[in-house]
C-alpha positions as CSV (number, residue, x, y, z in Angstrom):
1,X,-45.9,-22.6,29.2
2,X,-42.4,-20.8,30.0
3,X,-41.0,-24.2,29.9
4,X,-42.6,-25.1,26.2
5,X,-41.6,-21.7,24.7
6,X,-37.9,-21.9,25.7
7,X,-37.1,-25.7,24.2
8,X,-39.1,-24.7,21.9
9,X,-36.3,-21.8,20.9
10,X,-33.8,-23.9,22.2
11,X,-34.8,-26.3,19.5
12,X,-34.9,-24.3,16.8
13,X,-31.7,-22.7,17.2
14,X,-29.8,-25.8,17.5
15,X,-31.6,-26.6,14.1
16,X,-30.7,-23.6,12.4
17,X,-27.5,-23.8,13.3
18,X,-26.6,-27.3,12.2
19,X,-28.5,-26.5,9.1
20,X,-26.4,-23.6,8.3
21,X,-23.4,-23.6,6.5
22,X,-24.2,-27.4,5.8
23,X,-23.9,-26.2,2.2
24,X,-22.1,-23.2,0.4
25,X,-23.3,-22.2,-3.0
26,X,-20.1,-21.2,-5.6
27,X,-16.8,-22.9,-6.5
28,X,-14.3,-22.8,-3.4
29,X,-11.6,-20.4,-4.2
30,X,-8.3,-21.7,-5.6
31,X,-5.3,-19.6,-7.2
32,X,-5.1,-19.2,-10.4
33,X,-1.9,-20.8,-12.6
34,X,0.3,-17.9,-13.3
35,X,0.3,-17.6,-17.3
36,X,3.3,-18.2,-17.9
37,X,5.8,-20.9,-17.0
38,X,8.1,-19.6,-14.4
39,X,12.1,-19.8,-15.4
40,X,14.6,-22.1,-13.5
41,X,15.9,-18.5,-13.0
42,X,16.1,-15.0,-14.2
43,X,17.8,-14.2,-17.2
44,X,20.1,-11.4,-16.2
45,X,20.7,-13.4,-12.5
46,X,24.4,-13.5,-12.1
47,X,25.4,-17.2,-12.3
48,X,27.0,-17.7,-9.0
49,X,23.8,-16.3,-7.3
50,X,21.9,-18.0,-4.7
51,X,18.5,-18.3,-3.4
52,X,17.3,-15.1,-2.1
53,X,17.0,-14.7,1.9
54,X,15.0,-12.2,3.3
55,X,16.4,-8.8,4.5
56,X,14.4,-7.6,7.1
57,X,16.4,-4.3,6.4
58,X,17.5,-4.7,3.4
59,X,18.8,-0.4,3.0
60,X,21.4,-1.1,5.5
61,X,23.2,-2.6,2.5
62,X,24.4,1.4,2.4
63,X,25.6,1.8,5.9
64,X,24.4,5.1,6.3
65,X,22.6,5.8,9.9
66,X,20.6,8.4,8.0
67,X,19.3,6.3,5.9
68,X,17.7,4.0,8.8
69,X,16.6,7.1,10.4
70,X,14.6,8.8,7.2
71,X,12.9,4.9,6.8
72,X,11.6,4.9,10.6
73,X,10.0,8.9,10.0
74,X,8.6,7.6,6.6
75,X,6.6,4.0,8.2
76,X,5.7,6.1,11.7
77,X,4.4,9.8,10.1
78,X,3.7,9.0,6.0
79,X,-0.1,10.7,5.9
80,X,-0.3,8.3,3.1
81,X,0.4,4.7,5.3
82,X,-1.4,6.4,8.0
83,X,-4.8,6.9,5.5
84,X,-4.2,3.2,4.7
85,X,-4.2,1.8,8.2
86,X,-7.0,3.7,9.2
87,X,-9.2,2.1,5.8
88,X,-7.7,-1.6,7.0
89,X,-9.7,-0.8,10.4
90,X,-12.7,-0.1,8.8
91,X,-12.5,-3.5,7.1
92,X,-11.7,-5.0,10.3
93,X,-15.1,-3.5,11.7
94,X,-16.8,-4.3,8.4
95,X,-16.1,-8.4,8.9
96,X,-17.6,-8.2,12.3
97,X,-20.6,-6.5,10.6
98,X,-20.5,-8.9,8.7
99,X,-20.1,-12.1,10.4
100,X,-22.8,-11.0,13.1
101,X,-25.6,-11.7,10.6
102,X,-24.6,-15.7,11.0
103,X,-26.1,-15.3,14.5
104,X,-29.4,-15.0,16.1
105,X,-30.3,-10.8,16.6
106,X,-31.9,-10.3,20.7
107,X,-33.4,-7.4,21.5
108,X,-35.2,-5.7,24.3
109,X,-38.5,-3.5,23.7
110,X,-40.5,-2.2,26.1
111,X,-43.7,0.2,25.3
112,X,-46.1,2.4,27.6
113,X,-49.4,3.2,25.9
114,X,-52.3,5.8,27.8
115,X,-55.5,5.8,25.5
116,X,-59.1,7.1,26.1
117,X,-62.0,5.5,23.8
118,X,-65.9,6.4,24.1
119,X,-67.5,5.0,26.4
120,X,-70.8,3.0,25.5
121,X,-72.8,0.9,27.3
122,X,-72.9,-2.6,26.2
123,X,-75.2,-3.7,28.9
124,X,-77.8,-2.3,31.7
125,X,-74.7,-1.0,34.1
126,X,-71.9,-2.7,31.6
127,X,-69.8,0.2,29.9
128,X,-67.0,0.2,28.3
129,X,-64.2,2.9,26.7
130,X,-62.7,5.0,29.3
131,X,-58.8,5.5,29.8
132,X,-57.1,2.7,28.8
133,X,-53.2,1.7,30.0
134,X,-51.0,-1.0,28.0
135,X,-47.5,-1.9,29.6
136,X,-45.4,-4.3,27.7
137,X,-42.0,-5.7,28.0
138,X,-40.7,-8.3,25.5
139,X,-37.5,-9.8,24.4
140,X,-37.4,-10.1,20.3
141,X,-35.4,-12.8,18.3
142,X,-34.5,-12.8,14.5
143,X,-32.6,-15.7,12.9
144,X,-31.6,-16.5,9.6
145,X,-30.8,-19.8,8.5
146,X,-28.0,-19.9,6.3
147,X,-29.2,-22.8,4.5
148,X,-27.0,-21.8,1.1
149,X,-24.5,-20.5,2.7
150,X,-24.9,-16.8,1.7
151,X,-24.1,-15.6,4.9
152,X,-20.7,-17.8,5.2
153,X,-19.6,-16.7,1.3
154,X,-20.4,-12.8,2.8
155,X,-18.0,-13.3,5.8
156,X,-15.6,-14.9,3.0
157,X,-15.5,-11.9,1.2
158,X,-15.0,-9.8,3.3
159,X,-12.5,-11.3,5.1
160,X,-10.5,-10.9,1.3
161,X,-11.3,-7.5,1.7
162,X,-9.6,-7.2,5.1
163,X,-6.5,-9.2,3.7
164,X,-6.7,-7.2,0.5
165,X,-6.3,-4.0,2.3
166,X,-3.5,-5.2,4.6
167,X,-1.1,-6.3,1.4
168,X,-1.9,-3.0,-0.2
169,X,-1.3,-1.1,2.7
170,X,2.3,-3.2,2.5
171,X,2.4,-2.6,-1.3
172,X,1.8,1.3,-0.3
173,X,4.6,1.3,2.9
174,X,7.1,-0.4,-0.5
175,X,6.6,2.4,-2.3
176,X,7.4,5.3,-0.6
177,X,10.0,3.9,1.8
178,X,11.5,3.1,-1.8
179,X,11.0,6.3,-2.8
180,X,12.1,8.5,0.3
181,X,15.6,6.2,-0.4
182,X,16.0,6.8,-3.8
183,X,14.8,10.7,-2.9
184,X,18.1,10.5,-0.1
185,X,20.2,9.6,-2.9
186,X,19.2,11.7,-5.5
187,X,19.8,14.7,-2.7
188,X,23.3,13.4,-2.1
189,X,24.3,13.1,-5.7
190,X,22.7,16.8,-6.1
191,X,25.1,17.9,-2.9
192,X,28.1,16.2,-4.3
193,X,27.2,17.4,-8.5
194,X,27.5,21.0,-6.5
195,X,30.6,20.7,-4.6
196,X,31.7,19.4,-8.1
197,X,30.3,22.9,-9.8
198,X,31.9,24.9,-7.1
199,X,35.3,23.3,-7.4
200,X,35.2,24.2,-11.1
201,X,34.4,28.1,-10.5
202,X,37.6,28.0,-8.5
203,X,39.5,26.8,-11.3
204,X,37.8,29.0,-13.8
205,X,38.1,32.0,-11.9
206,X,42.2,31.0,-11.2
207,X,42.0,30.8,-15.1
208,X,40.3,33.9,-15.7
209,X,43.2,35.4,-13.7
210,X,46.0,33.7,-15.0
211,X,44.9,34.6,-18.8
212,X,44.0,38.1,-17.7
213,X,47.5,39.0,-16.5
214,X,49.2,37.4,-19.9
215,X,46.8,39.5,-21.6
216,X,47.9,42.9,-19.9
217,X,51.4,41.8,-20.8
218,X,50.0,41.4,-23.9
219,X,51.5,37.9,-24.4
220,X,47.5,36.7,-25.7
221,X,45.1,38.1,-27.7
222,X,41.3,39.1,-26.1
223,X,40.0,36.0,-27.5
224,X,41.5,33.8,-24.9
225,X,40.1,36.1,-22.3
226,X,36.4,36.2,-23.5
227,X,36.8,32.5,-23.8
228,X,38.0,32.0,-20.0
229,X,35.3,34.3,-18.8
230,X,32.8,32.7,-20.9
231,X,33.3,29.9,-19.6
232,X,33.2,30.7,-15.9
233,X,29.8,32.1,-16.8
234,X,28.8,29.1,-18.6
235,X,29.3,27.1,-14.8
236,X,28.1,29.9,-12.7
237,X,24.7,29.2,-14.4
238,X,24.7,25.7,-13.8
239,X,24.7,26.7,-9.9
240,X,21.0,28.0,-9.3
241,X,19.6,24.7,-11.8
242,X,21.2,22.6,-9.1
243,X,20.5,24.6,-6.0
244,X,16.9,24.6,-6.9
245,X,16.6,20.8,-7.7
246,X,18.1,20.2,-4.5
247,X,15.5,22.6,-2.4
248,X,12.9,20.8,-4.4
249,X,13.9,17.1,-3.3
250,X,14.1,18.4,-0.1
251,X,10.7,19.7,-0.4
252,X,9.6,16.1,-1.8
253,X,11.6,14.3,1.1
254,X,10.2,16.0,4.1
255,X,6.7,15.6,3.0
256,X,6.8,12.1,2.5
257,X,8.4,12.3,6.4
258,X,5.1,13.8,6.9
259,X,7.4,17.3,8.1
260,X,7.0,20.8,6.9
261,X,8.5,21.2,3.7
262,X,11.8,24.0,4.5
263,X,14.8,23.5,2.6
264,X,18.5,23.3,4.3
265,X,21.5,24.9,2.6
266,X,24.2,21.8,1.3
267,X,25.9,19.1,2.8
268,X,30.0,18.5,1.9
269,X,30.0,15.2,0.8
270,X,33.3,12.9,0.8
271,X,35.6,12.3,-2.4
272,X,35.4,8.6,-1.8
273,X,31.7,7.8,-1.0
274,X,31.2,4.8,-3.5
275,X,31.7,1.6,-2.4
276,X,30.8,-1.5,-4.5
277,X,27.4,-2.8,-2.7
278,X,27.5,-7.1,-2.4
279,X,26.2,-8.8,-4.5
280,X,22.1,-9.6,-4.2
281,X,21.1,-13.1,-5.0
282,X,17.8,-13.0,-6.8
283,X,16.3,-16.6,-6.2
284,X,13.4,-18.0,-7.9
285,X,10.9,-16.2,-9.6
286,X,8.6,-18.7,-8.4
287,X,9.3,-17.2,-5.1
288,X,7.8,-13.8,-6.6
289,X,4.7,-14.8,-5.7
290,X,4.9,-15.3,-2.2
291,X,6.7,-12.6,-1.5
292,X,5.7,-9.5,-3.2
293,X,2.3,-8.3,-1.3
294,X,0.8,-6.6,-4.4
295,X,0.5,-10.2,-6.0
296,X,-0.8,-11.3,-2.9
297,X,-3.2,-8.4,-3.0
298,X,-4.3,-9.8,-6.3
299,X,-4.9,-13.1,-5.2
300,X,-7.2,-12.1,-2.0
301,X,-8.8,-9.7,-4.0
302,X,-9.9,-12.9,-6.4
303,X,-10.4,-14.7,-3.3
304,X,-13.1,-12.4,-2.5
305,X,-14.6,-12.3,-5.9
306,X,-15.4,-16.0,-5.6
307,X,-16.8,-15.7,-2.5
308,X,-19.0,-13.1,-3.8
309,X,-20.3,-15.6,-6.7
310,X,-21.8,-18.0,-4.2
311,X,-23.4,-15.3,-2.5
312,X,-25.1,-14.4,-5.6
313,X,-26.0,-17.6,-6.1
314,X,-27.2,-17.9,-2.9
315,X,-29.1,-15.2,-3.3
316,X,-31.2,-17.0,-6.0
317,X,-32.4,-19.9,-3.3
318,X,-35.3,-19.7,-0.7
319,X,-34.2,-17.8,2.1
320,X,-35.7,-18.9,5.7
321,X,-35.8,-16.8,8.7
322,X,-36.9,-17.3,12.4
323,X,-38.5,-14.6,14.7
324,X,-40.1,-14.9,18.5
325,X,-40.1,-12.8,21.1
326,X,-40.9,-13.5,24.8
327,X,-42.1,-10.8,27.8
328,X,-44.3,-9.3,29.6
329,X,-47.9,-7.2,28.6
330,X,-50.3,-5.7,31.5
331,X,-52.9,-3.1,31.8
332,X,-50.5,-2.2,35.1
333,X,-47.2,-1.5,35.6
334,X,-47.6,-2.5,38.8
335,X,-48.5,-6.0,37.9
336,X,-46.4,-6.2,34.8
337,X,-44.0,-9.4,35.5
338,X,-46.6,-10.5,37.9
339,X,-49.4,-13.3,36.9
340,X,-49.9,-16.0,34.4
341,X,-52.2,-13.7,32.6
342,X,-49.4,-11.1,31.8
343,X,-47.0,-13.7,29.6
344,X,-46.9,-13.3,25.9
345,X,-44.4,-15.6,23.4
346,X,-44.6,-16.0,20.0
347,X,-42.5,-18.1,17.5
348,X,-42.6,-17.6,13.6
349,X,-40.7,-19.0,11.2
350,X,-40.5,-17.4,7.2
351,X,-39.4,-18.9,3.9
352,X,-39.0,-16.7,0.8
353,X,-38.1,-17.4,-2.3
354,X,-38.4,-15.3,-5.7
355,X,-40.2,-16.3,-8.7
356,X,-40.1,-13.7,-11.3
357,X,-37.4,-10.5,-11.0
358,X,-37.1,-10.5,-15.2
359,X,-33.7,-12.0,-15.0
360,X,-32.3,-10.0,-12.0
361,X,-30.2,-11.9,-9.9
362,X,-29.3,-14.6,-12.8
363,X,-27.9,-11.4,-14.2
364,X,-26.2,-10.4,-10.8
365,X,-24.9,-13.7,-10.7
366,X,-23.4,-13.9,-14.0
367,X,-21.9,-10.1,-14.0
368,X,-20.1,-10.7,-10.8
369,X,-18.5,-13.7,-12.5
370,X,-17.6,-11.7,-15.4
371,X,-15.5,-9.4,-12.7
372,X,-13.6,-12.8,-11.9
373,X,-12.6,-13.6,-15.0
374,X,-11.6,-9.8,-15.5
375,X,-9.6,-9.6,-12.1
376,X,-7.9,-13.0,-13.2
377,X,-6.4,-11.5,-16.2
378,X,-5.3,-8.9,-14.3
379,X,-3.9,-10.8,-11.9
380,X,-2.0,-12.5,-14.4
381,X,-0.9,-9.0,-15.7
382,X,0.3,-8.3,-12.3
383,X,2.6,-11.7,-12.1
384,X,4.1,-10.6,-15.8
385,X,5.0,-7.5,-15.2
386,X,6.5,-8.1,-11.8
387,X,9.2,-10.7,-13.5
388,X,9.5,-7.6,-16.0
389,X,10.2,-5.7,-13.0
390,X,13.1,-7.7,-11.3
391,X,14.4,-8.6,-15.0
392,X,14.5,-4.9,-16.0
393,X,16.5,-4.2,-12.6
394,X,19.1,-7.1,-13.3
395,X,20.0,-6.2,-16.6
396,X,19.9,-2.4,-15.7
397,X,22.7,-3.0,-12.9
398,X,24.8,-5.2,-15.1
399,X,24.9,-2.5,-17.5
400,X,25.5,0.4,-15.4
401,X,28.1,-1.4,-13.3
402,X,30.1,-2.0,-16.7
403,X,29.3,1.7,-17.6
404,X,30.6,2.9,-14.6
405,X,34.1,1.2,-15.5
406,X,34.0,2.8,-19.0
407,X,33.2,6.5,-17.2
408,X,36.2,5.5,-14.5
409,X,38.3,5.3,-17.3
410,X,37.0,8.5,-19.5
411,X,37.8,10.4,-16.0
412,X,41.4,9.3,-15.9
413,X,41.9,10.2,-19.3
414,X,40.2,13.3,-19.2
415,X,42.5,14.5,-15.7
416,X,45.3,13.5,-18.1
417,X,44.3,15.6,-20.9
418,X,43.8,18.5,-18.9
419,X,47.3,18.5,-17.3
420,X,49.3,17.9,-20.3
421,X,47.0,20.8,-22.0
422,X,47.7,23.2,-19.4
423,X,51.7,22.6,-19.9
424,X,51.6,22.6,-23.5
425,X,49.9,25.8,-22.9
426,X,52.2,27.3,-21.1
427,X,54.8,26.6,-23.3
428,X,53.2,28.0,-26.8
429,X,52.7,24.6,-28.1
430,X,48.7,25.3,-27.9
431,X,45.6,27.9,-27.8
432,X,43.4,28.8,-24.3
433,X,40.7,27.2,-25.9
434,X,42.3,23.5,-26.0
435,X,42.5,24.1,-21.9
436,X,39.4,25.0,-22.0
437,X,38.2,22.0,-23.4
438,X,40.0,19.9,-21.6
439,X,39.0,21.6,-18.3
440,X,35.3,21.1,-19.5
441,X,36.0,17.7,-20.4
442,X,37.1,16.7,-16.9
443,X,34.4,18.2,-14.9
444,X,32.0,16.8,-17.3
445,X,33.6,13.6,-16.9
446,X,33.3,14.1,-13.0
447,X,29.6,14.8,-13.0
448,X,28.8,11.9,-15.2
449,X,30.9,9.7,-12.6
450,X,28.1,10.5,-9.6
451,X,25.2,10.5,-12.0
452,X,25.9,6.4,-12.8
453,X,26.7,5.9,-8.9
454,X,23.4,7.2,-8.2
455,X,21.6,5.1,-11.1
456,X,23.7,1.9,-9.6
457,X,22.3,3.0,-6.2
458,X,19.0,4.0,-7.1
459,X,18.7,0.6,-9.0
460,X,19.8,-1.4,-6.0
461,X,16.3,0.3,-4.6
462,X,13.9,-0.8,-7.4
463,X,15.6,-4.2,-7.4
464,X,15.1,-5.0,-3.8
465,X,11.5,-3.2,-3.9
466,X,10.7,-5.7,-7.5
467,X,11.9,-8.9,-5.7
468,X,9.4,-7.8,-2.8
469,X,12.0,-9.0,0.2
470,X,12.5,-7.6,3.4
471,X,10.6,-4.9,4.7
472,X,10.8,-3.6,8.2
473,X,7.5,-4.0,10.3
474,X,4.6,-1.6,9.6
475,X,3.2,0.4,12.6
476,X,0.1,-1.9,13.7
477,X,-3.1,-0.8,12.5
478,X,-4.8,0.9,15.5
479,X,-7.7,2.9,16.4
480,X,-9.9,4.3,19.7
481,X,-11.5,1.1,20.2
482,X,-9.9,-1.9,18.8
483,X,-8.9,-4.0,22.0
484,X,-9.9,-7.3,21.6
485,X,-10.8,-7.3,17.3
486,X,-7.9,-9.6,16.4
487,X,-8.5,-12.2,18.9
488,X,-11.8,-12.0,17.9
489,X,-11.4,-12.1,13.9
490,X,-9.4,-15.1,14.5
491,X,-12.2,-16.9,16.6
């Protein structure tokens, strides 16, 4: 009897497992065409530009040791990347769930059972009732046969989850270690539009001097004096505005670090800190779509809503199920796994199938196709306005490099201007208020100067980030018990 029961399971479970997956209901997944025809290149691609090569760290373009530094804090402590990981785990866990319900369920169950029941006489010195024991120990079996392919299309799915999660977790570490750069810069332009503020109040307050002595000699009138002190005024004020933006960004900086948030008094930065970054070759945008892991993102997440369209589909189809169970039942512990008598097996196999659910999962099926369609338009939204992106950053840098020449040159003249007004000045030729001007004009001209470095900088971040190249390894996703998931997602 042993014998019979366990070919007989033996049996079934080879059948149900060549019958399943034999078949898969729903279109196998393919990547959408991009709409649009991709260029030969991008329009605003300098002509002499190459096909891009990956920078696994591309910010060392800057050579600045800080730099490197702030991008390690952001990838190891971001709260942000750190919430991200921890949701690509649960995925990981979810496509084990998952993929267990392609195999058979064993279980143990074991019962004790004390009952009393009347006792009555059946026969002349026959009774029965009395105290009754039951002792039973079985092992229970479930199987579904995954004749469809409902259960394949679920693992499918959720396996695009998994990936999903992953590129958007890359999509997220993008952003802010783009950010936390272009936050870097922004400080050091900040420290450097201060050190240009302060340089002025020296010169204003030499002014205020200088005209306050020709006007005790009474060599000026009091209108030259207001206007030297007004405008040493005029720039003290522009000190706290600047003070408090760079306290802010600070602020900004050290929480993306994942640090406490203090503000540091600062830095002196060096007259000559600009240096003409090499050139970056954009390649193809065909390439776009390989590279940039929010597009990839796109395309899992589509992946999985087609997977998701068989398994409604699927859902529509007979399903068939196998239970059995196999043990022990007695009236004595004692005698439990001992005796013929005490075996008990089943087998059972189930088929069900529905017949009326007023349009139910017919309308399931169709509304989850209706999210495909919808996530392939805005995938294709996605691939649009990622060429936007990079051709947006391209002609943004040819422009601001050619501005920065015309504000190189404004500089010059306005250093010029100044000198020649302060001599003509001092000889009678003009009023305090054309060396006022021309002092205004200079600084001015000097602040402009490291706003455009920083956009030409700043730029250099959003094109690498819109080209979607290079990006130093994310911390692996970890938690208390993941030894041995990979290997076994893989399997």
């Amino acid at each position: 009897m042993k014998k019979r029961f366990v070919n007989g399971c033996v049996s079934l479970l080879i059948a149900g497992f060549l019958a399943s997956g034999c078949m898969k209901m729903g279109p196998d997944f393919k990547t959408p065409k991009p709409p649009v025809q991709e260029p030969g290149t991008f329009q605003h691609a300098q002509e002499a530009s190459t096909r891009w090569e990956t920078q696994d760290r591309w910010w060392e373009v800057f050579g600045d040791a800080e730099i490197d530094r702030l991008v390690e804090d952001v990838l190891k402590h971001n709260l942000d990347i750190q919430a991200a990981s921890a949701g690509v785990l649960a995925l990981k866990y979810q496509v084990i769930q998952t993929r267990a319900a392609r195999f058979p369920a064993i279980g143990l169950q074991g019962t004790a059972q004390r009952q009393r029941i009347p006792e009555t006489t059946v026969f002349p010195g026959v009774t029965t009732g009395g105290d009754k024991d039951a002792y039973s120990l079985t092992i229970p079996a479930s199987f579904e046969l995954d004749l469809w392919g409902k259960l394949a299309r679920a693992e499918e799915a959720a396996r695009a989850e998994l990936l999903k999660a992953e590129e958007n977790r890359k999509t997220l570490a993008q952003s802010l270690v783009s950010e936390a750069i272009s936050l870097y810069l922004r400080l050091e332009s900040i420290e450097r539009r201060i050190q240009i503020t302060e340089q002025s109040l020296v010169s204003y307050r030499e002014a205020v001097a200088f005209v306050e002595a020709r006007y005790k000699r009474g060599l000026i009138s009091i209108l030259d004096l207001r206007q030297a002190r007004r405008t040493l005024a005029q720039a003290m004020s522009a000190l706290p505005v600047l003070r408090q933006d760079l306290g802010s960004t600070q602020q900004t900086l050290a929480v993306l670090m994942g640090k406490y948030p203090r503000t540091e008094p600062p830095r002196g930065q060096p007259e000559e800190y600009y240096k003409q970054l090499e050139p970056v070759p954009p390649g193809l945008p065909s390439a776009l779509l390989l590279r940039r892991p929010d597009l990839r993102a796109a395309v899992a997440g589509l992946e999985s809503l087609n997977a998701q369209i068989g398994v409604s589909k699927a859902n529509r189809f007979p399903s068939i199920s196998l239970t059995g169970s196999y043990g022990y039942s007695s009236p004595e512990l004692g005698n439990l796994f001992f005796g013929p008598e005490g075996l008990v097996w089943n087998i059972a196999g189930g088929i069900f199938q529905p017949l009326f659910d007023a349009g139910r999962l017919k309308a399931a099926q169709k509304g989850v196709e209706a999210q495909y369609e919808q996530a392939v338009a805005k995938y294709g939204k996605t691939i649009l306005t990622a060429f936007s992106e990079v051709e947006s950053s391209l002609l943004t840098r040819k422009e601001q490099l050619e501005r920065r020449k015309e504000v190189l040159s404004f500089l010059v003249e306005a250093r010029a201007t100044q000198r020649v007004a302060e001599a003509r000045y001092l000889r009678g030729l003009v009023d305090y208020l054309t060396v006022l001007n021309a002092q205004q004009t200079r600084y001015r001209a000097e602040d402009d100067l490291v706003l455009v470095d920083l956009a030409i900088f700043s730029n250099r971040v959003s094109l690498h980030r819109a080209l979607g190249g290079g990006w130093a390894e994310l911390p692996p996703v970890e938690g208390k018990e993941t030894e041995g998931i990979a290997s076994y997602l893989i399997w």
